[in-house]
BALOKE-966005 format. One line per field, with one value per residue (C-alpha): residue number from 1; x negated, y negated, z. Coordinates in steps of 0.05 Angstrom, whole numbers. Each point is the difference from the previous one (the first is absolute). Layout:
<atoms>
setor = c(NUM|...)
east = c(X|...)
north = c(Y|...)
up = c(Z|...)
</atoms>
This chain:
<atoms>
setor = c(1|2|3|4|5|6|7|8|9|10|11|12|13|14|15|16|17|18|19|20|21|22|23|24|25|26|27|28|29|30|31|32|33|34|35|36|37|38|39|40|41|42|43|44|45|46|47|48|49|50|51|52|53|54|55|56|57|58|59|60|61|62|63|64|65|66|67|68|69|70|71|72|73|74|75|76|77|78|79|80|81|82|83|84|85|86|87|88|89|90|91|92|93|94|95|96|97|98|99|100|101|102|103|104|105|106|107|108|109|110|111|112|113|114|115|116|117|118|119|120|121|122|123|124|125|126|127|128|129|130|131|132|133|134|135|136|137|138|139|140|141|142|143|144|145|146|147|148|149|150|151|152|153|154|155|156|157|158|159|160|161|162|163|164|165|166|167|168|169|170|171|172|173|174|175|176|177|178|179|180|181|182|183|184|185|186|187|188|189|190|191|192|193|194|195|196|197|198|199|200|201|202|203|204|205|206|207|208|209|210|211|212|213|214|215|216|217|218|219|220|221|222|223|224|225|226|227|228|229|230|231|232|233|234|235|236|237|238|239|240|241|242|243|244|245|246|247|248|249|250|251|252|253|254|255|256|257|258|259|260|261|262|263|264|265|266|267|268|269|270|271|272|273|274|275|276|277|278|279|280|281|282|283|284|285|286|287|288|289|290|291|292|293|294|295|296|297|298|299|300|301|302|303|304|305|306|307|308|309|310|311|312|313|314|315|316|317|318|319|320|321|322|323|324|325|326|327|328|329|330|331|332|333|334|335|336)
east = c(0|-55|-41|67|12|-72|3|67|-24|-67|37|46|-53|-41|65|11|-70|-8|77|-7|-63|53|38|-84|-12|61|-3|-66|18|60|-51|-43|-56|-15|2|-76|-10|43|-28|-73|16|37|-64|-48|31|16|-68|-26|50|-19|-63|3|36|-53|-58|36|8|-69|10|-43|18|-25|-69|6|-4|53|56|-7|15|65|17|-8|55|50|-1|15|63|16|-6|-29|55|61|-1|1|58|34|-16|18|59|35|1|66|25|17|-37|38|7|-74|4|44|-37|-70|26|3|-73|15|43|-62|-40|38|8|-74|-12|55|-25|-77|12|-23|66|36|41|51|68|71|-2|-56|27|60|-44|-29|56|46|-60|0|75|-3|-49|54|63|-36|-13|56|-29|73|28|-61|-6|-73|-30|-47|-40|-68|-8|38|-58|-58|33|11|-70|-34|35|-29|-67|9|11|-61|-44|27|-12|-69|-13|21|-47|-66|9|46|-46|-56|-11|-4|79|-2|-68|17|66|-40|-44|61|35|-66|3|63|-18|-46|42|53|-54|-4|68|-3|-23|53|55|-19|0|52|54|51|-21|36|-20|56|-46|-67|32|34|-57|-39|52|1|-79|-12|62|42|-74|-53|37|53|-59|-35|79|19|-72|17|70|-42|-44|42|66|-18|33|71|6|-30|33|66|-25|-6|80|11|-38|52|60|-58|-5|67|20|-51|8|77|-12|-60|3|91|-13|55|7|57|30|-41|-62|16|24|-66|-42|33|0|-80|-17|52|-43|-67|19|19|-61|-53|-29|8|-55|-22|8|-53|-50|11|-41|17|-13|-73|16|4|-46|-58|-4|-58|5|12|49|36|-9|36|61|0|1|54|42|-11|23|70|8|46|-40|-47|-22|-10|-35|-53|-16|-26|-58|-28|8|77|8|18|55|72)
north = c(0|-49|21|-14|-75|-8|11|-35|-67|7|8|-61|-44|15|-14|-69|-17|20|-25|-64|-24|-21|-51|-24|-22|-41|-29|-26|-15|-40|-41|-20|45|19|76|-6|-22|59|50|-12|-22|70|40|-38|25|68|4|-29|48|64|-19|-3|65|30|-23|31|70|-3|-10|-41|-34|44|-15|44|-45|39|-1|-69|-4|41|-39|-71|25|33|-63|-37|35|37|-72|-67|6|36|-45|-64|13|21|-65|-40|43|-16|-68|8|68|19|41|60|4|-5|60|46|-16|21|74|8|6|86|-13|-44|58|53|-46|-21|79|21|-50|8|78|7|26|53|26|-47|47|-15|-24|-46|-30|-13|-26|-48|-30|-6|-36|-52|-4|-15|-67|-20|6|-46|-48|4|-34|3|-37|-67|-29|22|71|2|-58|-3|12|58|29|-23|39|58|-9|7|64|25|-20|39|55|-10|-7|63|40|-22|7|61|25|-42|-17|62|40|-38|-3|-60|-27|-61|-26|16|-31|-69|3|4|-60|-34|12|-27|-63|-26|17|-51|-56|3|-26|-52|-56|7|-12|-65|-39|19|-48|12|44|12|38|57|31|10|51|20|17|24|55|19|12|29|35|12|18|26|27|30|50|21|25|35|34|19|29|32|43|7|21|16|-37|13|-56|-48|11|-3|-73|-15|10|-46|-62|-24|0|-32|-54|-18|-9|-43|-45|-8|1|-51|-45|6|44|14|85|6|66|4|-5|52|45|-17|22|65|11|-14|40|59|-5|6|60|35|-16|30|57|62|13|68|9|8|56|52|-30|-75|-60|-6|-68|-4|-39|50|-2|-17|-75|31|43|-59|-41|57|1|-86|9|54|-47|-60|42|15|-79|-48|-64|-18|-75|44|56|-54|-24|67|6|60|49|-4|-23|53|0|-5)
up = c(0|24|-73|-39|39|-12|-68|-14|32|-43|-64|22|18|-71|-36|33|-16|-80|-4|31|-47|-54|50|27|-73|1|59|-26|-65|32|46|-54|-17|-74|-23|-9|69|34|-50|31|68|4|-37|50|58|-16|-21|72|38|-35|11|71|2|-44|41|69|-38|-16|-74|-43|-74|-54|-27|-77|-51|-37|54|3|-83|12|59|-41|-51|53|40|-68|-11|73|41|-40|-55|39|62|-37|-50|64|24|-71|-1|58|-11|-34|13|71|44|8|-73|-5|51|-44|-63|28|7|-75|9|-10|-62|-39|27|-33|-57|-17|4|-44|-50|12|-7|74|23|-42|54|-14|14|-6|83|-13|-58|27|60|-50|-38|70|35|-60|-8|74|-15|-53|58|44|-55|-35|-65|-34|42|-23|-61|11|9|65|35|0|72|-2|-60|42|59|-56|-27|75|10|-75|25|65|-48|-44|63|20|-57|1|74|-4|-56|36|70|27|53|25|69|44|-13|39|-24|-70|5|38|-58|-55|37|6|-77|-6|36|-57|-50|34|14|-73|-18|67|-42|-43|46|15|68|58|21|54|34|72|64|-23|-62|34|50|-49|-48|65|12|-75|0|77|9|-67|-43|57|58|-40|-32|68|17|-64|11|56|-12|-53|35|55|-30|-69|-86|31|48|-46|-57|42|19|-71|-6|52|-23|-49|53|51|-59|-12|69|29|-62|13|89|-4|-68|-13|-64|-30|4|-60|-18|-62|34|43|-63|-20|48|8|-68|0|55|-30|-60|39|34|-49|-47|48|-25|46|41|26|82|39|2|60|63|-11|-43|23|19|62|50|-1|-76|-48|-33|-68|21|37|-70|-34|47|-10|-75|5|50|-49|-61|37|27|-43|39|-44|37|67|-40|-35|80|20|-54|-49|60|0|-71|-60|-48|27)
</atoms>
């Protein structure tokens, strides 16, 4: 019983955290900072959190010249690029929709394979997994009922999720195995940090900013980027894909209502249709996976780091929250 409340409260506590990062970027985006400015204000101190949490687990960032190649293209498209068209997005689409569009993230998965040749297992579930996902972007939308087909925040939110999915499908081919999780995933935020300082310049000076979007943006880098990896790596190990991926279900719904509690979004009955019909589609485009081998997962606390990698890519390929997946680094990330 005590295992079961245990493991209930952990799962509720990592589902407020990767849900409520949607309603931190708005809140910050309200009080006057630029989508450049939260993108690398939220890489920076993911980065400096993991790296604390790396240094107390006696982990240190990777030193092959290699890695660090693989890890300069997955923070392109698994952080740098994802986290600040979440950030352009939402300045005119609401959170919680935000929310419900990043778990498409599986349906561009199983799309970009299909098309790439990647994925042939593409059987009458999943297909039907596929089209309801998309047909579930178009309820909440509702582009018949505007004289114009979708907004472009709502295709930078769309595009984010796609990169998630590209990132993925790479990660998973380079950066699946190695050992060392937290410092690798430090060293892929650190990545993603001076890919954002990059497009800083760009956004030009800051004006208006208020005392509500530096908490804000605090809470979205400590809490909603670092802290939110060290728990599903825990849940991990401890507990094994299962409980994550049953998280991942839960981030939407987490989404939605902290947009309409905290910031008076409107929660219509199309959104709603929408989200279940996205999250309908998701489940039933996973691919079956076998059960586990007799004797365990092999994940557990007392497990090698590679073996523990494996279990974090097979969690991530089961989750539909991309944004919270792209936190946690190569040693959770693998296609969805």
């Amino acid at each position: 019983m005590q295992r079961s409340l245990t493991s209930s409260l952990r799962m509720g506590a990592l589902a407020l955290l990767w849900g409520s990062g949607f309603l931190w970027i708005k809140l910050a985006l309200n009080h006057g900072l630029s989508p450049a400015a939260i993108t690398l204000t939220r890489c920076a101190l993911g980065t400096a959190v993991l790296a604390l949490l790396a240094r107390s687990a006696g982990q240190r960032l990777p030193r092959s010249r290699s890695l660090w190649g693989h890890l300069v293209v997955a923070a392109l498209f698994c952080n740098a690029i994802p986290f600040a068209l979440f950030a352009l997005g939402e300045q005119t689409v609401d959170s919680g929709v935000a929310g419900v569009l990043n778990a498409t993230t599986p349906l561009w998965s199983l799309l970009i394979g299909v098309l790439l040749g990647t994925d042939r297992d593409l059987r009458p579930r999943r297909l039907t997994g596929l089209l309801l996902g998309f047909a579930g972007v178009l309820v909440i939308f509702a582009p018949w009922r505007h004289s114009h087909l979708v907004g472009w925040g709502a295709l930078a939110l769309l595009g984010a999720a796609a990169s998630y999915a590209i990132a993925f499908a790479y990660m998973a081919r380079h950066l699946t195995g190695h050992g060392a999780p937290l410092a690798v995933s430090a060293a892929q935020l650190l990545t993603a940090t001076g890919w954002s300082a990059l497009a800083l310049p760009a956004a030009g000076p800051l004006h208006d900013v208020d005392v509500t979007a530096l908490p804000a943006v605090a809470v979205l880098g400590v809490f909603a980027t670092g802290i939110t990896f060290y728990l599903n790596y825990r849940m991990i190990a401890d507990e094994g894909p299962t409980s994550a991926a049953t998280v991942g279900y839960l981030l939407p719904v987490v989404s939605v209502a902290l947009g309409a509690l905290v910031l008076d979004e409107r929660i219509g009955a199309r959104v709603v249709a929408g989200m279940v019909t996205v999250l309908a589609g998701v489940a039933l485009s996973r691919r079956a996976r076998p059960g586990p081998a007799a004797g365990g997962t092999g994940a557990g606390p007392g497990a090698g780091a590679g073996a523990r990698a494996e279990t974090r890519a097979a969690a991530v390929a089961d989750a539909t929250d991309a944004d919270a997946v792209a936190a946690t680094g190569p040693g959770t990330a693998h296609a969805p």
